[in-house]
N, C-alpha and C positions, 0 to 999 in steps of 0.2 A: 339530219337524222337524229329521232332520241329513242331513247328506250328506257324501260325499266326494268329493273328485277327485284322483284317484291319477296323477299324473305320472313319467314318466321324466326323469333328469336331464338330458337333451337338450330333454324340452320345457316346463324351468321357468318358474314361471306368474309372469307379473307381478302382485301382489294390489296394490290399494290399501290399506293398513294407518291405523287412525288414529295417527298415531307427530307427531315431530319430525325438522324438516330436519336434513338429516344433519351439517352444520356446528356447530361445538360453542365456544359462546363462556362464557367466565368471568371473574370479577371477581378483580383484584389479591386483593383480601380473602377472597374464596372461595381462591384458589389457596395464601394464608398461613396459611388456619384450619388448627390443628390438634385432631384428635379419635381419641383411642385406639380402636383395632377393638373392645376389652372392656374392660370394669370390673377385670378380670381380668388386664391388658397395660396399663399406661398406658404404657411406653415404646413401643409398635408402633401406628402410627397411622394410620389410613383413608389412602392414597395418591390418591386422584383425581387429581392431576396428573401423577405419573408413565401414569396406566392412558389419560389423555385426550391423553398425547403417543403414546406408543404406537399410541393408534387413531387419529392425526389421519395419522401413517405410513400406516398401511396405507387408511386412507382414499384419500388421493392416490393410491396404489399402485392399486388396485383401479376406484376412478371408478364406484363404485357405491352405490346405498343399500342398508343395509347393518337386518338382523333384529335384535332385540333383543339375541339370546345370541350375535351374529356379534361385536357391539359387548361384551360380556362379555365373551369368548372372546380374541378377537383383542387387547382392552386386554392380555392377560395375555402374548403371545406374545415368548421371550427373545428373538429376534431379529428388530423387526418390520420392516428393511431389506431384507434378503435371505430370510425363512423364505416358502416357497411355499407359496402357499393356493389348494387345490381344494378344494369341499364334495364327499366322500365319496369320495377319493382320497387327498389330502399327508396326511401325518403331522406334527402341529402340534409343535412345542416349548414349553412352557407352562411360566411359574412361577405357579404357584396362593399365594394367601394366607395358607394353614395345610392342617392336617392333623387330623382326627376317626378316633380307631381306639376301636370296642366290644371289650371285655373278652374276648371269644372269637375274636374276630381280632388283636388287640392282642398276644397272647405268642408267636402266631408272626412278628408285624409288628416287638415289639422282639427275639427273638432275632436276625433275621436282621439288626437296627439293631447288636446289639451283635458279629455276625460282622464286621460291614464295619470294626472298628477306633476309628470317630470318635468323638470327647467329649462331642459337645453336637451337639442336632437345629438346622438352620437354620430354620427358620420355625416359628413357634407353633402347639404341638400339643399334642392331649387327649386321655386314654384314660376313657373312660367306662363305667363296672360297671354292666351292665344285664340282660345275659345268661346270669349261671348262674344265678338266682336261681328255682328251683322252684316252683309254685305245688303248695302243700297243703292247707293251713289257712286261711292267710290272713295277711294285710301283715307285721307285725309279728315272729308265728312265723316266717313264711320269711324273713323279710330276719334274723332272729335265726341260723334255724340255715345258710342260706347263710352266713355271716362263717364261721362254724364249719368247715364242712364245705370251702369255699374257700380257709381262712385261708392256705395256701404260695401258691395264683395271686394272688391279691392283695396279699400282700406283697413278692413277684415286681414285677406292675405297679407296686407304689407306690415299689417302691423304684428300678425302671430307667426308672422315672419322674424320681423325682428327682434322678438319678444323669444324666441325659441332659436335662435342661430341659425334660419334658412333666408339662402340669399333669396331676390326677389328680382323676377325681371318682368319689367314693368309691361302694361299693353302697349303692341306697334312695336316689341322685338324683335319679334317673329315668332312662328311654329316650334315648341318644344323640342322637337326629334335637328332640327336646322339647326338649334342654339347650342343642344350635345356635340352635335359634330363637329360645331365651329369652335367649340373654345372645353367641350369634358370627357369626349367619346378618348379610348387611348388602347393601343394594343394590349390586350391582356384583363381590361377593367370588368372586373363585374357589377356592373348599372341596370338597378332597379327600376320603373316609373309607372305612372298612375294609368298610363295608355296603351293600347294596345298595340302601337307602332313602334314602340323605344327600341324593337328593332335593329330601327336605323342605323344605331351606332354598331352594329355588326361590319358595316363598311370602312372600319377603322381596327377590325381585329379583335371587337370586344365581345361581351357575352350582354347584350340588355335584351333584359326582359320585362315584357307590360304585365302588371299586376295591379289589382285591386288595393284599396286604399289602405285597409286592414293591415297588409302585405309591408304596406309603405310604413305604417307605424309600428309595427315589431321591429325593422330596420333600424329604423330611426331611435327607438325606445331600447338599441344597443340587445336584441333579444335574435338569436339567430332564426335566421329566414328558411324555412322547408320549401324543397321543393322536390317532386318525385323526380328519379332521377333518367333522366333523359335519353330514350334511344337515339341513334344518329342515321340519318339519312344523306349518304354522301352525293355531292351535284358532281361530277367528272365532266369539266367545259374544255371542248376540245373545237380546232379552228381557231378564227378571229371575227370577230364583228365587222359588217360593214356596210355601207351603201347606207338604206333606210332602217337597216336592223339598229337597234338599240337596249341597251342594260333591261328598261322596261319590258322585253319583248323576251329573255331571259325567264321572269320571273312569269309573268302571262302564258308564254309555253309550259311551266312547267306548273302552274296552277291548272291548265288543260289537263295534266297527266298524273297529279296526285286528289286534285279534287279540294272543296273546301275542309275535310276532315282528314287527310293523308296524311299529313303533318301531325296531329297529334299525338301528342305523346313524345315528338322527337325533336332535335335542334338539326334543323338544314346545315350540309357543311360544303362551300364549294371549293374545289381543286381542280388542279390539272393544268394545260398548257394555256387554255382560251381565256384564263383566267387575267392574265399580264397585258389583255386589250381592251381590258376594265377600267376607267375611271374610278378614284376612291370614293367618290358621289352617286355615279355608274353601282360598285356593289352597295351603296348605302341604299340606293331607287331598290336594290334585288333582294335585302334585309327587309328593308320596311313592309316591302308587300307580303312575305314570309307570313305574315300574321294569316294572310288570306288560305292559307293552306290548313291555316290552324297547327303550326310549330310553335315549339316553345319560343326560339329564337331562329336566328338565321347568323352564319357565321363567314369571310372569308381570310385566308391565311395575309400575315401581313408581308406588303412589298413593296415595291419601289414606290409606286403610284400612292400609298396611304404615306410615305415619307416625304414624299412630294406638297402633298394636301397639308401636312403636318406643320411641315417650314411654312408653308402661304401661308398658315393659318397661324403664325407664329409658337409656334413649338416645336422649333429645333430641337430642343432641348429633350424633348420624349424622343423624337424621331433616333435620336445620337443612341438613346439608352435602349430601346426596343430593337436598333441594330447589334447591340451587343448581347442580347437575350435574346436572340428572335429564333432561337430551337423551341422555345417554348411555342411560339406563333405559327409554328407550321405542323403539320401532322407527322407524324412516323412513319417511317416506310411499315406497309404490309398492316396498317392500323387496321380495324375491322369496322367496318358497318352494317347497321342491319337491312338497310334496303341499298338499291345503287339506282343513279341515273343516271346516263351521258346525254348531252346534248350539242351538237354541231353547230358551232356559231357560223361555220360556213353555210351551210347549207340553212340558218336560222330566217324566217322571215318575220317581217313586222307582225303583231297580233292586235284585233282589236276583239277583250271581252261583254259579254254581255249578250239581253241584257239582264237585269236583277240578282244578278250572282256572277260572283268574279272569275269562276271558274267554267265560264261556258267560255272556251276558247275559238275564235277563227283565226287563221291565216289571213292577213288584208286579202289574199288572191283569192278570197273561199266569200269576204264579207257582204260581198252586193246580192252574191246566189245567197244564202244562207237567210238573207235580211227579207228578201223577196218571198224567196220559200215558207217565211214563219210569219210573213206579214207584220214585220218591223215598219214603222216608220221612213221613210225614206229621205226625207228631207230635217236635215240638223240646224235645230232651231238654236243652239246655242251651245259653243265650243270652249270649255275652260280650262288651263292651261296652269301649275303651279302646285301645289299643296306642299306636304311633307314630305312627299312617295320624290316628288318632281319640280324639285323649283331652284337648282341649283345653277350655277356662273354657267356650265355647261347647257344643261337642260335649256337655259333661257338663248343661249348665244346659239341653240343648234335649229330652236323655235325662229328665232330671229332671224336666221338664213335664209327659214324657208318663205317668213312670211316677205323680206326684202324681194323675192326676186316677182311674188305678185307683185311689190309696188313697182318694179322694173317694167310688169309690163302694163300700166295701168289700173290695175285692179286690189279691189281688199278684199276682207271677209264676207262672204252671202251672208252667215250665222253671227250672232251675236257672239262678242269673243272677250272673255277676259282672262286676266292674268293675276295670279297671286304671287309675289314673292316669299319665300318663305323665312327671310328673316330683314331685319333691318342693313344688314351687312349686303345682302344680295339685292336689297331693293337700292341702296347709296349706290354700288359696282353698276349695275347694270345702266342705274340714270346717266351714272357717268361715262360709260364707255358706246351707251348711244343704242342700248338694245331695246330698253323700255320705250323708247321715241319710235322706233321703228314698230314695236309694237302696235302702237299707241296709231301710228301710221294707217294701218289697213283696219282700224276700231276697235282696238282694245281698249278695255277700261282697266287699270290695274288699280287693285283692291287692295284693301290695308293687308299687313305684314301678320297674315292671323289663319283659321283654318279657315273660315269663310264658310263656302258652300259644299266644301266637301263632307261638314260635318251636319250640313243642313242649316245653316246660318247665312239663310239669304231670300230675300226678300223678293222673290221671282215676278214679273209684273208682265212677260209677254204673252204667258197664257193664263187659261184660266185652270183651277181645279179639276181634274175630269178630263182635259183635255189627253190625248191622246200623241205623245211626242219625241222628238228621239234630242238627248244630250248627247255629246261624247267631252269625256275628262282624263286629264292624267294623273286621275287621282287614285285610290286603292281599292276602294269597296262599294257597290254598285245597287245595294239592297232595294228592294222597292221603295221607293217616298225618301229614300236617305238622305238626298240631295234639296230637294225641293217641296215635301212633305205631297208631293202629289202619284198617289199611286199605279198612275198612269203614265209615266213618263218613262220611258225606256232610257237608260242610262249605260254608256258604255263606256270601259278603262282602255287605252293607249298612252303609246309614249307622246309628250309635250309636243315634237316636230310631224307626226302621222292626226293628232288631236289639229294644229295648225294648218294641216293639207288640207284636211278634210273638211276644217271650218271655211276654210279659202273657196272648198270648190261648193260648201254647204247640200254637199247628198254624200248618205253613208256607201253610195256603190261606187264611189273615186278609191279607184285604185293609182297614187302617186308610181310607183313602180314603172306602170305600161299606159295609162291613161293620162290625156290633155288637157289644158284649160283654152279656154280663150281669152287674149287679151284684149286689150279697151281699143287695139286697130284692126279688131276682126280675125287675126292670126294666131293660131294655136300656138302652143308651148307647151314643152314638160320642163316640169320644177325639175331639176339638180338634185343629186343624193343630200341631204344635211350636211354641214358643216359647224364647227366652232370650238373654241378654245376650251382645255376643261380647265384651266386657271386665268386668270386676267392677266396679264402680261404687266400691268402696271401696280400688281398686289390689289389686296380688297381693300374697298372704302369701307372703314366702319362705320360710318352715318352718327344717327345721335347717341349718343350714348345714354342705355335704358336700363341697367344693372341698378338695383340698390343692393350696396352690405350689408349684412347685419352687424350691429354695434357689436364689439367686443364684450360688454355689459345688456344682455337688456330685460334685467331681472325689472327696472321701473319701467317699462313700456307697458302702457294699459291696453287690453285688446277689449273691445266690447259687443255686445250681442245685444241689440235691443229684445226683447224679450216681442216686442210689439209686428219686429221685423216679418214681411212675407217669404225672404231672400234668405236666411241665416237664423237656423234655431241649433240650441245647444241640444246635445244627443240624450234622450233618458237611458238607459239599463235594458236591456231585453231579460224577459222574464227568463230562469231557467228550469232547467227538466225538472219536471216534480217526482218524474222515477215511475214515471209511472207508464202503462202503452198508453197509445192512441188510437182509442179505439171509433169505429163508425164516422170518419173524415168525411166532411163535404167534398163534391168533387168543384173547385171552382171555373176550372175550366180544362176543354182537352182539348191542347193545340193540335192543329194539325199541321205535317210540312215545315217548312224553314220556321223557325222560333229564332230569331236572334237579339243580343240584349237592344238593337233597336226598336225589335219589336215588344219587350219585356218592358223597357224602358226606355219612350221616344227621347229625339234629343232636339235640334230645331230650337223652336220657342220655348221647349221645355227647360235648356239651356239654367233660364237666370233661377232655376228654384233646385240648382244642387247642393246649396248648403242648408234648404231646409225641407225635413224628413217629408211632415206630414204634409205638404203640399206638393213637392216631386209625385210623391203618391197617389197624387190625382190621374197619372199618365200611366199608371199599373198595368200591361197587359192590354193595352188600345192596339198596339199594332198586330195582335198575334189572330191567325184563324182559329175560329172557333168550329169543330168536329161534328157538332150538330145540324149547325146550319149555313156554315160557308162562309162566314157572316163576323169583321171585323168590329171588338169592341161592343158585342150584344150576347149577353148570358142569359141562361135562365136562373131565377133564382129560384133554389133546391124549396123554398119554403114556401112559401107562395105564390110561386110558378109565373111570377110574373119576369119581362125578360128586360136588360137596362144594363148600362155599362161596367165593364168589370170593376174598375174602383168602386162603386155605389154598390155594387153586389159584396164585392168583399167585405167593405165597410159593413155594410149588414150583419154580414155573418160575426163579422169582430163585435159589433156592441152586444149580440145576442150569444158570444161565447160559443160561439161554433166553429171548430179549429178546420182548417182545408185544407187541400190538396192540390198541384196540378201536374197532369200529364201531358207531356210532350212526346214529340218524335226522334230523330236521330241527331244529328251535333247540335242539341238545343245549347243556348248562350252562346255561338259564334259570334264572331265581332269586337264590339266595343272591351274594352276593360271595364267599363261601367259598375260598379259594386252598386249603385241603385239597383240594378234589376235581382240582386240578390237584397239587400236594405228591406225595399218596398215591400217585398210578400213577406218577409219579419215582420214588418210593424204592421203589416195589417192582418195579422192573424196565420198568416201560413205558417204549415210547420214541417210540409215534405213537399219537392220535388220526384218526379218519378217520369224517368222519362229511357228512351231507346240507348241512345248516347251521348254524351255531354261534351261541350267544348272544356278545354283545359282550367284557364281563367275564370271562367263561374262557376267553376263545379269548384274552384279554392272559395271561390269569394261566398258560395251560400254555405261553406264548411265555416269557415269565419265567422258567420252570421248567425252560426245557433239553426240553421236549415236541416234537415235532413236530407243529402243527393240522391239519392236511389236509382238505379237501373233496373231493367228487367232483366232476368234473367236468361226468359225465352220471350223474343222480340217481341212474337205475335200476343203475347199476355194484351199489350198493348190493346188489342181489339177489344177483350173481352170488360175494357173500362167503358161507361153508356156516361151520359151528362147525371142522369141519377144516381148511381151507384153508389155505394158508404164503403169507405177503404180503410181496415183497420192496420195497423203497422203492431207486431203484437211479439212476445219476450224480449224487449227491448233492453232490459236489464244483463244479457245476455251478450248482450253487443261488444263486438271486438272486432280488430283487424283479422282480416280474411275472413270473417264470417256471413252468412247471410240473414237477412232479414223476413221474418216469415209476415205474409202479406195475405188478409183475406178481400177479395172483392162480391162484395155482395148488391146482388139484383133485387130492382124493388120489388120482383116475383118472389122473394126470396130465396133466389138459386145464387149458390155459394160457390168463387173459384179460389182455391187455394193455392197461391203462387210463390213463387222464391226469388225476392231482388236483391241485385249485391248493393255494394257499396266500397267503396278505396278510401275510407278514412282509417288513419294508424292511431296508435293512442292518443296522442294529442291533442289531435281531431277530433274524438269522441269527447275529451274533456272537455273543449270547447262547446260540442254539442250539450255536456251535461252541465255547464255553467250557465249557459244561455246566450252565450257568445264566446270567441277568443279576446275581445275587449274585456268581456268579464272575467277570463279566466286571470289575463292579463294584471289588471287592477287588484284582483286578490292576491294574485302571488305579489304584488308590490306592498300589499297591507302586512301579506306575513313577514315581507324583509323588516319592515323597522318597528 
């Protein structure tokens, strides 16, 4: 059973929560301990007392009980005297912990670090090589010819790495969101990063959230971090898990029930009793997917099971200190949320979504009708197993159960099947305890220690383009072409062990539950519920060791930019506001339907050109539909009516100084953290978006960017935008928090609609609009300090 109950912010529910009063007492001796955040940092060490004076502040202030992630949250806030707090209104002031950038967000996160002048990052930050690394062959070869073929962006990061105080973890360490969990995620942290996944580290108690790159160097450049501040949406998990149900099957239910835009706005908080037959990897798989809902974050309270994961993971030393804080880590009785869910792990079944969006949920016992019914593919041409969402000691050992007992009775995979580990720690463990062999067994190919294919980093060879096909993965996000850049392949999300059934029996209407195979003596069988360990009994292997430090000193490390480079160009200055409207805009394109930054900004092969502007820019808007004609990547151009790809169309308009526009639909920029899809229409001349509704993460990242976000006010406005139309944005000078923006649309007949869009920038925000960026604002306020 689940349910919802969808509240307005006026008539927030009182839930009773299993939590702790909200008063928060500690021992001289707890308040003395000291414990480094990392193995990694032994000078920067866990703060609980500063984060438990903070929240005893605003406690008094507010005289209420107070959510899990309110008490996260609000510990971290720089001013907690005077900083105003509404849930889903203030704009919070936040210093977070540290900072997480992946290798493809990372070069335009330190160019823009190395625009703004400063020496050294203020808080402890990583960049971690996860994301070019192509999947072809398999582990070894690509993580070989990756170093190769990446060798200038990598030695790029390594060196303004160590040129600026961020550690560096080399390619073949594994997935960013794995390498938090395993050695920086901690109850209580507030962790930044460049992706949209970071998540993850909610499975450990903490608050990370993905953000644009922008985001990552205000942190960094020691400037506090805004963020509006967050309603909560409480998950109430009641029962236990079991049979084929899994953590994965959690978050997939409840992407069925809030939708890809339900989550906006708010931080997922889960409690209750079903919560204790969670794995601490288990709620990390139920975080990471969080994103797909479009939450800020995702959160659960800490327990036994994260104290667990903690010691394996060598950090007793947190675990000890978070057990003597841990009122902070759980909620307060009778806390308030503004929506509630319950979900019954008993009565829970497996889910598999899809396809092209995460949020189309079945029940495995609904998938074969459902597939039949819509003319799905029936036959799974290829089953992968792994990513960031899924690739944990657990996840692999439960995969591993199921595929042993095929090889028990003669048989492997119908589908092509591979395996991603998601770090180098889980790829050593699993070689050694004999999972990956068994894998490897029924024809798995496991792929290097990196995102691979989930982020479209994979070299697909068994069909062709066009072809018509069904995937199933355990990975997060299902978007058209995301996988394999082919817009015909139907892609669906399961957990790693129902992904392994299904490749075994290779058709999506195998239901493992009630349904048989055959084995290689002609005799049926049903596979066994999953099985496996969530920790390795003999501790984790940590494999090679792939960390570099940064030098104590590295004012002499030279970092360089060939200037010739296709890969890496330094950032120019975004023009700013002349002050003036903007009157009679091109309309450059009017999306219709899903818009997400994949389709704003593909990723795939586009991949090796993130650290430089104007050639990323070549892939502007190729994914998105175009209103006119149905019709991906083909515009009309407003001047000469002829029609050609929207980079070339934009580029037009930018040489001939014709500033644009574009309209979209409802959660336009779901997805990626990508700050290109905000980047790219800056520098080619955009200067407003205007759209239904906006995902969270890009509607910061085109505020950053000197963009203007705009909404409609009334949906349907929407219609009255034609591919011709001239859209003036006009008393701009007028512009302020809570205000609207008065918008004309005019028809080449010259019939005039006069409309009213909002916008959610606070002052800040707007200054950044009036500089021409927040990099720019940024760098002036540094010119007036000295």
């Amino acid at each position: 059973m689940a349910y919802v109950m969808r509240l307005s912010a006026k008539q927030t529910q009182r839930v009773l929560c299993l939590g702790l009063p909200g008063r928060l007492f500690q021992t001289s001796a707890a308040a003395a301990q000291k414990v480094a955040m990392s193995r990694f940092e032994p000078n920067k060490n866990v703060d609980y007392e500063t984060m438990e004076n903070r929240l005893a502040i605003v406690t008094d202030r507010l005289q209420r009980p107070l959510t899990l992630s309110e008490k996260v949250l609000y510990s971290h806030i720089d001013d907690p005297k005077n900083q105003d707090i509404e849930r889903g209104v203030s704009y919070l002031k936040l210093r977070p912990d540290r900072v997480a950038m992946q290798d493809a967000t990372a070069q335009m996160a330190m160019l823009q670090f190395i625009s703004s002048g400063l020496p050294k990052v203020a808080v402890p930050s990583t960049i971690h090589c996860d994301h070019l690394i192509e999947a072809m062959q398999g582990g070894a070869e690509d993580l070989k010819r990756a170093k190769d073929v990446n060798k200038e962006v990598y030695n790029f990061l390594s060196t303004a790495g160590a040129k600026y105080g961020v550690g560096f973890w080399k390619p073949g360490s594994g997935i960013i969101h794995q390498i938090i969990l395993e050695n920086y995620a901690f109850p209580g942290v507030l962790l930044i990063g460049t992706d949209s996944h970071t998540p993850n580290g909610g499975g450990l108690g903490g608050l990370c959230i993905g953000v644009g790159g922008a985001d990552a160097v205000d942190v960094m450049a020691d400037i506090p971090w805004e963020l509006k501040c967050p309603r909560v949406i409480g998950v109430r998990l009641v029962g236990s898990l079991k049979g084929w149900a899994s953590p994965k099957d959690i978050i997939l239910k409840l992407a069925g029930i809030l939708t890809v835009k339900g989550g906006t706005g708010h931080i997922v908080e889960y409690f209750g009793p079903g919560v204790e037959s969670i794995s601490c990897t288990g709620m990390a798989t139920i975080c990471n997917m969080g994103a797909e809902v479009g939450a800020t974050t995702s959160v659960f309270p800490y327990n036994r099971r994260m104290r667990d994961y903690l010691n394996a993971t060598d950090r007793g030393g947190v675990a000890e200190l978070a057990d003597k804080h841990q009122g902070m880590f759980t909620a307060d009785v009778e806390c308030l949320y503004d929506e509630m869910v319950e979900i019954d792990l008993d009565e829970l079944e497996p889910h598999v979504n899809g396809p092209f969006t995460p949020d189309l949920a079945s029940p495995i016992s609904k998938l074969g009708e459902n597939a039949k019914k819509n003319g799905w593919p029936l036959e799974i041409k290829v089953g992968l197993i792994g990513s960031c969402t899924n690739s944990s000691y657990e996840d692999m050992s439960r995969a591993a159960s199921v595929a042993q007992q095929a090889l028990d009775h003669g048989i492997k995979s119908k589908s092509l099947f591979t395996v991603t580990p998601g770090s180098e720690q889980i790829r050593a463990t699993i070689e050694r305890d004999g999972q990956a062999e068994v894998l490897r067994n029924i024809g798995a190919s496991v792929l290097a220690n990196a995102c691979g294919p989930c982020i479209g980093q994979w070299n697909r060879k068994d069909i062709k383009k066009g072809d018509k096909n069904t995937i199933v993965t355990s990975y997060n996000r299902n978007f058209t072409g995301r996988n394999d850049a082919n817009p015909a392949t139907h892609a669906f999300v399961a957990s790693p062990e129902i992904v392994t059934a299904l490749s075994i029996a290779g058709d999506l209407t195998f239901n493992p539950e009630t349904d048989e195979l055959r084995g290689a003596n002609g005799e049926n069988f049903k596979l066994k519920s999953p099985w496996g360990d969530e920790l390795p009994a003999k501790g984790f292997d940590a494999g090679e060791e792939t960390y570099q430090h940064p030098p104590e000193d590295g004012s002499g490390v030279k970092v360089d930019v060939d200037p010739q480079s296709n890969r890496l160009q330094l950032l120019e200055p975004f023009d700013a506001w002349t002050g003036d409207d903007l009157p009679d805009m091109t309309v450059l394109l009017k999306a219709k339907g899903k818009c997400t930054t994949d389709h704003i900004s593909a990723a795939g092969p586009w991949l090796k050109y993130r650290g430089h502007l104007d050639n990323i820019s070549n892939n502007l808007f190729i994914g998105a539909i175009n209103a006119e004609n149905g019709e991906a990547n083909n515009v009309r151009n407003q001047v000469n009516s002829e029609f050609g790809s929207v980079p070339d169309t934009a580029r037009f308009y930018k040489a001939n100084k014709i500033p644009w526009v574009v309209v979209g639909d409802e959660n336009y920029g779901e997805g990626s953290s990508r700050e290109h899809a905000a980047l790219e229409p800056r520098h080619l001349g955009g200067r407003a978006i205007i759209v239904k509704s906006f995902a969270r993460i890009h509607e910061t990242n085109l505020k950053k960017q000197g963009m203007l976000p705009l909404t409609f006010d009334e949906p349907h406005d929407y219609e009255h935008v034609q591919p011709d139309s001239k859209i003036s944005l006009l008393n701009l000078t007028n512009l302020a928090p809570g205000t609207q923006v008065d918008c004309v649309i005019k028809q080449k007949n010259g019939k005039e609609h006069h409309i009213k869009l909002n916008h959610s920038m606070n002052e800040t925000q707007i200054e950044w609009f009036k500089a021409g960026s927040a990099l720019n604002k940024m760098a002036k306020d540094i010119k007036g300090k000295q």
